[in-house]
N, C-alpha and C positions, 0 to 999 in steps of 0.2 A: 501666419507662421505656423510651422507645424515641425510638436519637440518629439522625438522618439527616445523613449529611457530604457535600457539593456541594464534588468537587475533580476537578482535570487530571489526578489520579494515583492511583487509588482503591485500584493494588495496593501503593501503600505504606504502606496499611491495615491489609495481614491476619496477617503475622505478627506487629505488636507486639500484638495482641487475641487471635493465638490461645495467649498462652502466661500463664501465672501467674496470678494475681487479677483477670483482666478477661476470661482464656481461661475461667476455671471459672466467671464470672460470666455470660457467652455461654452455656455449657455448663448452666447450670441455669436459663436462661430469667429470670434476675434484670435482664437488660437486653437488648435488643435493637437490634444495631448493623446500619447499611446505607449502603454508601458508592457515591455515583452519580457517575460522569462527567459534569462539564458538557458535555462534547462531543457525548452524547443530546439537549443542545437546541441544536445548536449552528443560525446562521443558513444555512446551507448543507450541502453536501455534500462542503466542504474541512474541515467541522469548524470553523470560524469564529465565535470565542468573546471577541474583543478586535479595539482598532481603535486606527487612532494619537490621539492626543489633542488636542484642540481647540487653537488657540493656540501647538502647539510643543512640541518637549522631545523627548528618548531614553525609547525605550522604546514600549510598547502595555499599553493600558487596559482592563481587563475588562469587554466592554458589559452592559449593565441589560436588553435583551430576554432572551439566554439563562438567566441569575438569577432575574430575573422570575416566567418559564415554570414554571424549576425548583423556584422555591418554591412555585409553584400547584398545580403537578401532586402534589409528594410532600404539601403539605395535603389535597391532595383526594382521595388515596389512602388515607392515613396518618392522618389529624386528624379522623375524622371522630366517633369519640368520645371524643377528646382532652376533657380538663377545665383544663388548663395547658398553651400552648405556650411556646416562645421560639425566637426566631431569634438566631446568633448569626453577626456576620462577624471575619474573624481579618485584622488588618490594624495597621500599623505607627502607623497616627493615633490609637491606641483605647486604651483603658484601660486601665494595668498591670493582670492578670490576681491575683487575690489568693486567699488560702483561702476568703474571706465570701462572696469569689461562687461560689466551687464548692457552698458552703452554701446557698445559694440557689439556686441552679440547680439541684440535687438534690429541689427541690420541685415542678418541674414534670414532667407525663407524656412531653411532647414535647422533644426539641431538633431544630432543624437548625443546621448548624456550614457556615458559606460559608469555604471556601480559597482568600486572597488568592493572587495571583499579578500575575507581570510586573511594571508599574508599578501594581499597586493596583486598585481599585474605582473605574467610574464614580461620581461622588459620590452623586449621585441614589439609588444601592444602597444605598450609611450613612446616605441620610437619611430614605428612607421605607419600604425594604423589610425593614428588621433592627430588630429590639430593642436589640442589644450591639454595641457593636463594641469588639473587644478586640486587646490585644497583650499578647504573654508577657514582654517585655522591651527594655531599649532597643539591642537589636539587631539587624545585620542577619541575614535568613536568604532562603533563595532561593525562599520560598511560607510557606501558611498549613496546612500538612499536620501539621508537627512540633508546633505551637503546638495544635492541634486535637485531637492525639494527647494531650497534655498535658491539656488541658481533659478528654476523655473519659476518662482515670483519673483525674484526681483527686477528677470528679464521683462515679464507677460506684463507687467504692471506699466511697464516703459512704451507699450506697443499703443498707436493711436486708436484712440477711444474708449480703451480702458478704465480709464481713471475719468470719474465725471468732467471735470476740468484736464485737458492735457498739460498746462501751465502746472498741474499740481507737482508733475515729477520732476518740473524743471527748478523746483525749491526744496528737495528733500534735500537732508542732509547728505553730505559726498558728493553731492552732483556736480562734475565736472564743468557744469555749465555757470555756476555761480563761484566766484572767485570765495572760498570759506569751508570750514572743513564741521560746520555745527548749524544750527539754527536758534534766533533767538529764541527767548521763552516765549511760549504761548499761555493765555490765560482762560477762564470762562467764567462763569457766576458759578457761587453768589460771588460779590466788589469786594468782601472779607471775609476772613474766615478764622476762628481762633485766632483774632488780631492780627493775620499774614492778610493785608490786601494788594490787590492789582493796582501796579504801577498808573498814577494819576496819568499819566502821558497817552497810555491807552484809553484812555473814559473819555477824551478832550474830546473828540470825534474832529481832531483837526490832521489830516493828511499828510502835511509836511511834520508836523511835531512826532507822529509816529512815527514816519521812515527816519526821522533824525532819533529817535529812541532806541528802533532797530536796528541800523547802523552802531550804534554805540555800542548796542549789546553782542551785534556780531566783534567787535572788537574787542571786546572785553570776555569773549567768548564765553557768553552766559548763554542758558538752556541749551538744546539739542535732544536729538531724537537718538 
């Protein structure tokens, strides 16, 4: 897989990638990340990348030529033996971001990821140049960098080989793939602690008495992540 990010800030990029499960996944060529300044298309030579907004209001609008450009160029670069792309814009009007779509999204070769900013997207950008448009939640944040960030591990994490075990993603919490929307508690040593100890059922080292414990406690919907 290979994710392309179109943002104002692209070194707020590099270290959360280069460290843990998305560092070692860079590291062995399981995914490949590249994050472009819109400001390389920008309309000028001030860097000129938004403009005030039609009709009124605070704030400035990200124009649709530099996005445009930016998506042409890194297709025409990048996609050209693409078999799956997707465009994705990160933006406050879009769709809670969910585990199913990172499942899905993990099926295509390509992403590009647009970081909202200022007052948003020309509209024209959500309506003809993206596949997705998403939001991580219903709040505010001051761009689409963090929410993007987000999207790229939860996807890369999903991609085979990543994860020492690939069974590991098929048990996270949210995963479409196990009927439950939590995980039970997980425990570790020490057996007690300030008189909280681990459930006797887990120490039994008998197989069935745990999946019968775990089970209970997915229905009883104890722990989670």
């Amino acid at each position: 897989m290979q994710i392309d990010v179109i943002t104002l800030f692209p070194d707020m990029f590099k270290s959360p990638f280069s460290e843990s499960i998305i560092g070692r996944a860079v590291k062995n060529k399981k995914v490949k990340l590249r994050f472009h300044n819109l400001r390389d298309w920008a309309l000028d030579s001030y860097g000129t990348v938004d403009d005030k907004p039609f009709g009124g209001g605070a704030g400035m609008v990200l124009r649709i030529e530099p996005i445009d450009q930016a998506i042409a160029d890194i297709k025409k670069k990048y996609w050209k033996k693409v078999r799956r792309g997707r465009v994705i814009a990160m933006s406050a009007k879009g769709k809670t971001y969910k585990q199913e779509m990172a499942e899905n999204f993990v099926k295509f070769d390509r992403l590009i990821i647009i970081c909202g900013h200022y007052e948003g997207f020309d509209q024209r950008i959500l309506d003809h140049l993206v596949d997705d448009v998403i939001s991580v939640g219903d709040f505010v944040m001051t761009g689409g960098e963090i929410g993007a960030m987000a999207i790229i591990d939860s996807v890369v994490r999903l991609l085979p080989g990543v994860l020492g075990k690939d069974e590991s993603s098929l048990n996270d919490s949210f995963s479409k793939s196990i009927d439950r929307k939590i995980q039970y508690g997980r425990y570790t040593r020490p057996q007690e602690y300030k008189g909280w100890v681990v459930p006797q059922e887990l120490l039994s080292g008998n197989p069935k008495i745990i999946d019968i414990w775990q089970k209970k406690e997915l229905e009883n919907k104890g722990g989670g992540n």
